[in-house]
KOLDREN-983305 format. One record per residue (C-alpha): residue number from 0; x, y, z. Coordinates in Angstrom, 1 decimal, m for minus. Example, Ala and Ser with C-alpha at 12.3 -4.5 7.8 and 13.67 -1.06 7.14 Angstrom:
% residues 2
PT     n        X        Y        Z
PT     0     12.3     m4.5      7.8
PT     1     13.7     m1.1      7.1
This chain:
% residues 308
PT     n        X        Y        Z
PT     0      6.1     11.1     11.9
PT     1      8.8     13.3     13.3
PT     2     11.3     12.3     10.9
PT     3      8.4     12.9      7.5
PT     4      7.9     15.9      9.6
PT     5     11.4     17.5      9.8
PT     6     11.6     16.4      6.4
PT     7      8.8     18.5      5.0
PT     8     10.0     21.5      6.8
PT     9     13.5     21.3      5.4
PT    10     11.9     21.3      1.9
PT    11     10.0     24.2      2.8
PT    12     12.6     26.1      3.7
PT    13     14.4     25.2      1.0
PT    14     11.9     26.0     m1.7
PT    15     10.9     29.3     m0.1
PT    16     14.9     30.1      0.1
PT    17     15.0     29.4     m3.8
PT    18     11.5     30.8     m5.0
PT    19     13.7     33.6     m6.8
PT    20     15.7     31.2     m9.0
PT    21     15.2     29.7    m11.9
PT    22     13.7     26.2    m11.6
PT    23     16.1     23.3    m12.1
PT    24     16.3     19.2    m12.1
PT    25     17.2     19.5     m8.9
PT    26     14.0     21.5     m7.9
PT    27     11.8     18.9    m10.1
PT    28     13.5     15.9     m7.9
PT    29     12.7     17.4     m4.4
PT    30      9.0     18.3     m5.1
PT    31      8.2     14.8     m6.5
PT    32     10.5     14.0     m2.9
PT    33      7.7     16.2     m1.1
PT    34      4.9     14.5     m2.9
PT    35      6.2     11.4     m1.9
PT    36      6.8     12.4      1.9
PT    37      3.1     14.1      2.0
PT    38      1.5     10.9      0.5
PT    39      3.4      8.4      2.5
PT    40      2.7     11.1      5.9
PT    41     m0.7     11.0      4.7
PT    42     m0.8      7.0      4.4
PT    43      0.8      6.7      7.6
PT    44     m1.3      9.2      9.6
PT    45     m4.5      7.4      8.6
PT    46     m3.1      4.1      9.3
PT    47     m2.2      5.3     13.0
PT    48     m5.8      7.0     13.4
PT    49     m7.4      3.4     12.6
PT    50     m4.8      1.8     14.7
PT    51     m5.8      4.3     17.7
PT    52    m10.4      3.4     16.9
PT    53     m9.5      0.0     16.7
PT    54     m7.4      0.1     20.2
PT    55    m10.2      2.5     21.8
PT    56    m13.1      0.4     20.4
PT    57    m11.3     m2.7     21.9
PT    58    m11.0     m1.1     25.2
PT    59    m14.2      0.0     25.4
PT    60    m16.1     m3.5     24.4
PT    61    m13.8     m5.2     27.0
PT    62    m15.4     m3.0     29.8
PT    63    m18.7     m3.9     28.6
PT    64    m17.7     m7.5     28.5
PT    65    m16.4     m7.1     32.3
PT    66    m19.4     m5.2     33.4
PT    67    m21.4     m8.5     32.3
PT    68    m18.6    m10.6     33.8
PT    69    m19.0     m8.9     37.3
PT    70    m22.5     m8.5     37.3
PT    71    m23.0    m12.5     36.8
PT    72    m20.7    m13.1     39.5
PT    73    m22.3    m10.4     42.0
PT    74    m25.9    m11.7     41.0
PT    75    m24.7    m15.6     42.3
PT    76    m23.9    m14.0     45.6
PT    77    m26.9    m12.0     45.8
PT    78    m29.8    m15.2     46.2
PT    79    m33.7    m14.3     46.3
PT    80    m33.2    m15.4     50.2
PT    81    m30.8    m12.7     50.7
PT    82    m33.2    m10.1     49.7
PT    83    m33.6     m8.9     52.9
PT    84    m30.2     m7.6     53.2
PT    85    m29.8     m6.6     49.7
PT    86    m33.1     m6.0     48.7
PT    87    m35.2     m7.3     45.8
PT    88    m34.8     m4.2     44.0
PT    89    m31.2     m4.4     43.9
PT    90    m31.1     m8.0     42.6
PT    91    m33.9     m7.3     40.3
PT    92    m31.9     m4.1     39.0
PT    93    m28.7     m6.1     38.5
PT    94    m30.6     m8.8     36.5
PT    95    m32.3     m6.1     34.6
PT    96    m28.8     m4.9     33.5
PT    97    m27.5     m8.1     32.7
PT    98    m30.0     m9.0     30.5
PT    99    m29.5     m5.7     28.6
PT   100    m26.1     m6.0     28.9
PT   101    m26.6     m9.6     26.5
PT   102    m29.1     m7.8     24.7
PT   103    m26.7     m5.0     23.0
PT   104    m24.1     m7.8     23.2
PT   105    m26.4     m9.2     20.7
PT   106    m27.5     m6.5     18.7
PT   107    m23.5     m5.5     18.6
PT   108    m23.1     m9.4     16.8
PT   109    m25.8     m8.5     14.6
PT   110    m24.5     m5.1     13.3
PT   111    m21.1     m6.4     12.9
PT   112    m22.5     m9.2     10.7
PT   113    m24.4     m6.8      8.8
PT   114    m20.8     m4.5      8.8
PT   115    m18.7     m7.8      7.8
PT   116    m21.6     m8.4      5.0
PT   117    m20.7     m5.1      3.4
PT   118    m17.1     m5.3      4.2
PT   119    m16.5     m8.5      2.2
PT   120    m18.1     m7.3     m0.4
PT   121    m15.9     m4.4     m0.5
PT   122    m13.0     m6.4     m0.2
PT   123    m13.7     m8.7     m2.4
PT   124    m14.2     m5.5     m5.3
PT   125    m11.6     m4.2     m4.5
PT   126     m9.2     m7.6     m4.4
PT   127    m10.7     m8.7     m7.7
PT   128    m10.1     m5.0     m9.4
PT   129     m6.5     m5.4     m8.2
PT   130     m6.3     m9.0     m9.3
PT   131     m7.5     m8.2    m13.0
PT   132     m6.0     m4.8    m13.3
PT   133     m2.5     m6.5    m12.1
PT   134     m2.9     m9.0    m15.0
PT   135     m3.8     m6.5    m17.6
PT   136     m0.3     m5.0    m16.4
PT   137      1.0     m8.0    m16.8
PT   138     m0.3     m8.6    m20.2
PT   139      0.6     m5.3    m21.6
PT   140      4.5     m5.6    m20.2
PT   141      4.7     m9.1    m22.2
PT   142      3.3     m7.7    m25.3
PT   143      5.4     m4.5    m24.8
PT   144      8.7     m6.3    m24.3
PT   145      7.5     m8.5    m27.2
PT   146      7.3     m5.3    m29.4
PT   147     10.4     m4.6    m28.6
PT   148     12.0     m7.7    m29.6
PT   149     10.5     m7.7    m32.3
PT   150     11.6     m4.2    m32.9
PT   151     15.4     m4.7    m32.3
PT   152     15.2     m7.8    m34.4
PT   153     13.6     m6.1    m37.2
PT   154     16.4     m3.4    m36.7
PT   155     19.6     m5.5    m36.2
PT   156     18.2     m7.6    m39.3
PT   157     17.6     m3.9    m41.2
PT   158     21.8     m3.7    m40.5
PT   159     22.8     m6.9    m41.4
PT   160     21.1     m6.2    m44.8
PT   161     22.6     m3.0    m45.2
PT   162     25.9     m4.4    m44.0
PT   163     25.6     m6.9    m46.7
PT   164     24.6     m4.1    m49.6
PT   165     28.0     m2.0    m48.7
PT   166     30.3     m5.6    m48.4
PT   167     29.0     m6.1    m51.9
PT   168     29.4     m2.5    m53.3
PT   169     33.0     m2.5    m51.8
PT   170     33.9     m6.2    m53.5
PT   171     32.4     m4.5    m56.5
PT   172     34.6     m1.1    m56.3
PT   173     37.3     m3.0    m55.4
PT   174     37.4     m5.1    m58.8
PT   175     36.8     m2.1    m60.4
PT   176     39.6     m0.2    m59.2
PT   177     41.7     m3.3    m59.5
PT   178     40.6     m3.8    m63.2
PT   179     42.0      0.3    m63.4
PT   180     45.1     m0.1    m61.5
PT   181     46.3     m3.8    m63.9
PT   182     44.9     m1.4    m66.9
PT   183     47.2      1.2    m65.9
PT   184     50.0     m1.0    m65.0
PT   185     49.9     m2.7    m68.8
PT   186     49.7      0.3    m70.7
PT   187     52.4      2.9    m68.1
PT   188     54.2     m0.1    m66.5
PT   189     53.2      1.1    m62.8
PT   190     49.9      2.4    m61.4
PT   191     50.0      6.0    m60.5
PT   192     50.2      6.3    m56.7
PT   193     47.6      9.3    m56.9
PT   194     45.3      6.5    m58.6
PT   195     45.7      4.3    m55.5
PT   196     45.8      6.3    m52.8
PT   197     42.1      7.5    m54.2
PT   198     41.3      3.4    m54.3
PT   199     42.0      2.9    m50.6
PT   200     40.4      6.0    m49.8
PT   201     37.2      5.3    m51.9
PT   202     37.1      1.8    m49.9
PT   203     38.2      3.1    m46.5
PT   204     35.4      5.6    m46.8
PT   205     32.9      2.6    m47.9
PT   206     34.2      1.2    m44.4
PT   207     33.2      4.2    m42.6
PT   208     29.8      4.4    m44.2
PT   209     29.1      0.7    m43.2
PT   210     30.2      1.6    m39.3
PT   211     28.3      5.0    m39.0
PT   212     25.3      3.6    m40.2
PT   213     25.7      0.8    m38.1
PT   214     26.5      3.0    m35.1
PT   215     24.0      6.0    m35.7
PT   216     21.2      2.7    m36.3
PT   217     22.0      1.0    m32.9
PT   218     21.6      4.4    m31.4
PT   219     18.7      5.6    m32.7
PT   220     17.3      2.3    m31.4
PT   221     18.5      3.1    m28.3
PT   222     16.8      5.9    m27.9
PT   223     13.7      4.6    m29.2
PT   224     13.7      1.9    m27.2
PT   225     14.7      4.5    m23.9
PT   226     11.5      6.6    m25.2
PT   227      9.0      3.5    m25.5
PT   228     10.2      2.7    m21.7
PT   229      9.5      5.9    m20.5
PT   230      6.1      6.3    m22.1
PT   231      5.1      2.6    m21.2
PT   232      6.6      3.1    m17.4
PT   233      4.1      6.2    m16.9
PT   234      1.0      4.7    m18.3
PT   235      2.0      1.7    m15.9
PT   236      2.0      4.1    m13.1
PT   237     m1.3      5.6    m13.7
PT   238     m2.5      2.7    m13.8
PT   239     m0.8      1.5    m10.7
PT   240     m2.0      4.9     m8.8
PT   241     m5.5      4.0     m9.5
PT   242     m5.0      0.4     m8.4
PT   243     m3.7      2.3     m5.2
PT   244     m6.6      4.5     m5.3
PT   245     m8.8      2.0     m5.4
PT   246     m7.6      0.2     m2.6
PT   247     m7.3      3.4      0.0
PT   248    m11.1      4.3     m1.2
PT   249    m12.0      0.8      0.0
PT   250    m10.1      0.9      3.4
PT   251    m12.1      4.0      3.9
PT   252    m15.1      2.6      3.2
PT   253    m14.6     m0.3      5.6
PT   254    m12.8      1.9      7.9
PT   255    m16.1      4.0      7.4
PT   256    m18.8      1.0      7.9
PT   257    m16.6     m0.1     10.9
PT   258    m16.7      3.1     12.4
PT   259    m20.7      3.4     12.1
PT   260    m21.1      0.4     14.3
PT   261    m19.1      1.7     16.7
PT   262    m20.6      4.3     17.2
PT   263    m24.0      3.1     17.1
PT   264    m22.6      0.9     19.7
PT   265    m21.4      2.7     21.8
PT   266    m24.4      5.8     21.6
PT   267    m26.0      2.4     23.1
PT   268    m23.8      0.9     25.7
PT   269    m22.2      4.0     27.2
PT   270    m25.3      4.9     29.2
PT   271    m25.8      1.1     30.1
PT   272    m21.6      1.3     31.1
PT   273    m22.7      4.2     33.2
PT   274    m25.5      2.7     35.2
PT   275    m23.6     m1.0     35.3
PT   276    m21.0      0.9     36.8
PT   277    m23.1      2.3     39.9
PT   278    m24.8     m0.8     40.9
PT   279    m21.5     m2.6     40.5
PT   280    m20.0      0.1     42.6
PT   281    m22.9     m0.1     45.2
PT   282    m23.2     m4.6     44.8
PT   283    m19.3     m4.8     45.6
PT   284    m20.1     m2.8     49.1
PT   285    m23.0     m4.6     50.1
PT   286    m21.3     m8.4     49.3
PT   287    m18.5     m7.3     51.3
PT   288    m20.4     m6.0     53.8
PT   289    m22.6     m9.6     53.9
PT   290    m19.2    m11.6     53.8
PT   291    m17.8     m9.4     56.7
PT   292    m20.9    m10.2     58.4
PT   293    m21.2    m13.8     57.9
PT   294    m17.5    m14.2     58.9
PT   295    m18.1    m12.2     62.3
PT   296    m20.7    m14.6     63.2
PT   297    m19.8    m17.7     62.3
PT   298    m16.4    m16.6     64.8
PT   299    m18.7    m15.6     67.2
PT   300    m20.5    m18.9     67.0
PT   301    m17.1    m20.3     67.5
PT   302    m16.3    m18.3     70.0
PT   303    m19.6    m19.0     72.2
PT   304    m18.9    m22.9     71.7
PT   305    m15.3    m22.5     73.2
PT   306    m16.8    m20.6     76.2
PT   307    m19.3    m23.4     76.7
């Protein structure tokens, strides 16, 4: 957090330093870096605020559960024929507790099998959205790359044809100029070197042609291929945003539902904490008193049997 948060003041700094000059790529790349730090704060914030409930909602069922825990144990050492020390309203008091201690125990079970009702449903939504969306994606990057093999074969075979078109036309010119330059040799006894200098060059340029074509094809495949990624990649990540979506809207939802029971819980059991707390308080007193009792007499008994 302290690093994301560092992070975010350095960029503010930074932008409000620059918010005179003309935006550049460099500006573009460290807002989508601030977007990126304020989602991934943002995701990490809300994962530590669940992480904190779900520790404080742990702590607090625990107490209950050792409030019921002590007050079982205090009861056995509180008998109906001890009543006279403790008093039948104590016991009956502690009793009463424990029994409504189990009761919210229970009506806890049966909100949070209500809660886990809902919950799996969500879940399930939400993991079968992500399941079929993921294999659309899937399907649409196999026929896309398919496309695109298909594309560059329909290109390279678009050169090879054309290849084959300007091979010919030069085997053509050169018989042609070959015919002129034998013509010219039979009727002036040499060919004129102006004549065959403009032969090579007519063929040389054919050659050219050919590797231009070739060159200026490959790269305007290039770049229609680069384009086609591009266009392809961001659809892909709108989609895979709202698969993202999706999946925070359910953790709320289930972070939501969870948080309901809690604190329907809890508006019920924190007043029963508070009054399970005094009698404990009071019970633990009394027993020890009893035991300290007990102890002193049965020494005294011991004591009076020595003596005798």
């Amino acid at each position: 957090m302290e690093r994301y948060a560092q992070k975010l003041r350095e960029l503010k700094m930074r932008k409000a330093r620059d918010a005179t000059k003309p935006p550049t790529k460099l500006d573009e790349e460290e807002e989508g870096e601030a977007a990126h730090v304020n989602a991934a704060t943002k995701a990490l914030a809300l994962r530590w605020i669940r992480m904190a409930r779900d520790a404080m909602e742990s702590k607090f069922r625990m107490r209950s559960e050792t409030f019921r825990e002590d007050l079982d144990t205090l009861l056995t050492m509180m008998p109906e024929e001890d009543d006279w020390f403790f008093g039948a309203a104590m016991r009956l008091e502690g009793r009463d507790l424990l029994k409504r201690g189990s009761d919210l125990e229970d009506d806890r079970r049966t909100l949070e099998a209500e809660a886990a009702v809902k919950i799996h449903k969500i879940e399930t939504d939400a993991s079968n959205h992500v399941i079929e969306r993921t294999e659309e994606l899937e399907r649409e990057r196999r026929l896309f790359h398919t496309k695109l093999a298909q594309q560059n074969d329909r290109i390279a075979l678009d050169i090879e044809v054309r290849r084959a078109e300007l091979m010919k036309l030069k085997e053509t010119r050169k018989k042609e100029f070959q015919a002129e330059e034998r013509k010219a040799r039979e009727e002036l006894g040499a060919a004129p070197t102006e004549m065959m200098q403009d032969h090579r060059n007519q063929l040389l340029a054919i050659d050219e042609l050919m590797n231009s074509e070739q060159s200026n094809t490959e790269k305007y495949r290039g770049e229609e291929e680069k384009q086609a990624r591009i266009m392809f990649d961001r659809a892909e990540l709108i989609k895979r945003t709202e698969m993202e979506r999706r999946k925070a809207i359910a953790g709320e939802n289930i972070a939501r539902i969870r948080q309901e029971v809690a604190v329907k819980v809890k508006a019920a059991e924190s007043e029963w904490q508070g009054l399970a707390a005094k009698w404990l308080a009071i019970a633990r007193r009394k027993v020890q008193v009893k035991k300290k009792e007990d102890e002193d007499a049965k020494a005294g008994k011991r004591k009076r049997k020595g003596a005798k």
